[in-house]
N, C-alpha and C positions, 0 to 999 in steps of 0.2 A: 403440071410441071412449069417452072419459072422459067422466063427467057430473060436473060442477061444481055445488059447492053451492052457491045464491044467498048473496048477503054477509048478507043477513039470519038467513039459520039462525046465519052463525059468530055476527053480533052478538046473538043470541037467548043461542048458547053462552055467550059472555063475560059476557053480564049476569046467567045462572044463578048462572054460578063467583064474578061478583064478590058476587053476593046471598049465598052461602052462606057465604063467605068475611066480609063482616060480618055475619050474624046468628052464624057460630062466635064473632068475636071477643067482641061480644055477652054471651055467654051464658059466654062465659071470663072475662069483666068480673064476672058476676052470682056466678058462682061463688068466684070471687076476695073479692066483699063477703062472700057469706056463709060462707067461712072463717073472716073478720079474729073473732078472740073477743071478745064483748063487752065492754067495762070493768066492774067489778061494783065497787060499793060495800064494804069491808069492814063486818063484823058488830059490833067493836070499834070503828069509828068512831062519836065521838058529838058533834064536831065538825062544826058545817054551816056554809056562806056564804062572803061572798066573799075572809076574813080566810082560808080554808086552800086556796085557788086557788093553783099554783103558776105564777108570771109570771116567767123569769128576760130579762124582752127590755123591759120597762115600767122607768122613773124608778121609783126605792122611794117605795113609801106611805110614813107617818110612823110606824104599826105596824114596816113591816120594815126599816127606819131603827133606831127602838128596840131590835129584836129583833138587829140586830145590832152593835149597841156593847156591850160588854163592862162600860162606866160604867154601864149600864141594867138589870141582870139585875131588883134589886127591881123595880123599875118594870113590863117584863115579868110576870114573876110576878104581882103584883097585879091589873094588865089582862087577866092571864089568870083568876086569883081571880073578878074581879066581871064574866066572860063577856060583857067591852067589846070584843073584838079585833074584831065586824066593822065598828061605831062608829068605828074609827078607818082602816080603810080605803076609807068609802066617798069617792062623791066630790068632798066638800068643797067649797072652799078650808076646812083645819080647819090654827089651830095650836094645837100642843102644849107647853107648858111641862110639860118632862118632868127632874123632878129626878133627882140622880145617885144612885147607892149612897148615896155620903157622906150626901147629903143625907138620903134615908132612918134613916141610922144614928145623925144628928144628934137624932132622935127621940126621947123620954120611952123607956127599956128595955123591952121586953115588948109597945110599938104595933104594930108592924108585924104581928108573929105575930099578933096580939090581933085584925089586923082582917082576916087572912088565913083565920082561923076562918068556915067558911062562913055559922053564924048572922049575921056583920056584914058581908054580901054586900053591905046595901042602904050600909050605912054609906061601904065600902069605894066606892062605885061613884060617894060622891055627892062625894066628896073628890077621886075621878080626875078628873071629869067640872069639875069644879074647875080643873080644866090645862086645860081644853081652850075653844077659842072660835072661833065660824063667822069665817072672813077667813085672809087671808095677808102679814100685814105683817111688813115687817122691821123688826126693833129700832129704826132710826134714824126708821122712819115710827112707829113706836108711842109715839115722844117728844111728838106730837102730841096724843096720849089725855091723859084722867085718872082711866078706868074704862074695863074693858070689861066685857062681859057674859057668863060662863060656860054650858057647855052645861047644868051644875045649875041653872039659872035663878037665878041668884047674883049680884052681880057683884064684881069684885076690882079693886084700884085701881092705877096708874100712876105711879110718881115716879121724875122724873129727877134724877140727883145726877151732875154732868159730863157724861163720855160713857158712863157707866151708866146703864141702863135696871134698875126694880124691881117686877115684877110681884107683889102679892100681898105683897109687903116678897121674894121674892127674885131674885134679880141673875140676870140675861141672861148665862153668861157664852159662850156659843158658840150657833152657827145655822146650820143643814142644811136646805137645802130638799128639799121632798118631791115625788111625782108630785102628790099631793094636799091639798099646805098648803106649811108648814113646822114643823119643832121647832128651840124656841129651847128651849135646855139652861139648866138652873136650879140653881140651888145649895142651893136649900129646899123643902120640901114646902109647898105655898100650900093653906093649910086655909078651909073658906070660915067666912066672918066667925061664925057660929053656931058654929064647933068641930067641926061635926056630919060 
């Protein structure tokens, strides 16, 4: 005669096998995290913040705007000089009146380099900061102004002549919006009223 096992032993079996079955998986999960190798900071990195984050899926900042127009290398360069880049990508509204090469090279001989020199760090920082102003207007809404107020605690002035706009005395002549403002492109370097 066969003796049969009550349903309950099989359902005891099944719930063993499914228990062991998710604590293996479990523990193949755990093992799996502590595989993955940590990210390590390089030793040569001396760069921090939120300006060397790599975002290829965000609207461009006004930074990587600049960073990649080929009319902007000085420009770059100097924001890089006076250790402004995370300044320019936080998150605003900031726009930037960002002059071109030309414009740069339109400059007194020997400026540029002169202020690239690290002792005129402060100089260099106070002149950028000169471009830049909390909001995000466009050109046509800035016709409105007759001064704004710079992140140098400055201010620079406003005049319309047609459908030119003249920031600082230079001309608007193109606008890119940013994740985080906009850059209106400029044809002069806007020095604030001091020289300085």
């Amino acid at each position: 005669m066969k003796t049969r096992h009550p349903n309950w032993l099989l359902s005891v079996l099944i719930m063993l096998l499914l228990l062991f079955v998710i604590v293996g998986c479990k523990q193949g999960a755990k093992t799996e995290k502590q595989e993955t190798p940590a990210v390590t900071e390089s030793a040569e990195t001396s760069k921090q913040g939120q300006a060397f984050i790599a975002d290829d899926e965000s609207t461009p900042n006004v930074l990587q705007i600049a960073m990649g127009s080929p009319d902007h290398t000085t420009l770059v360069a100097a924001v890089q000089a006076a250790d402004l880049e995370n300044e320019l990508v936080n998150a605003g509204p900031l726009m930037v009146f960002a002059p071109t090469n030309a414009a740069f090279d339109a400059l007194p001989e020997g400026t540029v380099a002169d202020l690239l020199k690290p002792e005129n760090k402060d100089a260099l920082a106070n002149i950028l900061k000169h471009h830049v102003t909390p909001g995000n207007y466009s050109k046509d809404f800035l016709k409105k102004f007759k001064k704004l107020g710079q992140a140098n605690d400055q201010n620079t002035t406003i005049e319309v002549k047609g459908d030119d706009v003249y920031v600082g005395g230079a001309k608007i002549v193109a606008s890119v919006k940013a994740g985080n403002g906009i850059v209106h492109v400029v044809d002069k370097v806007i020095l604030p009223p001091n020289g300085e």
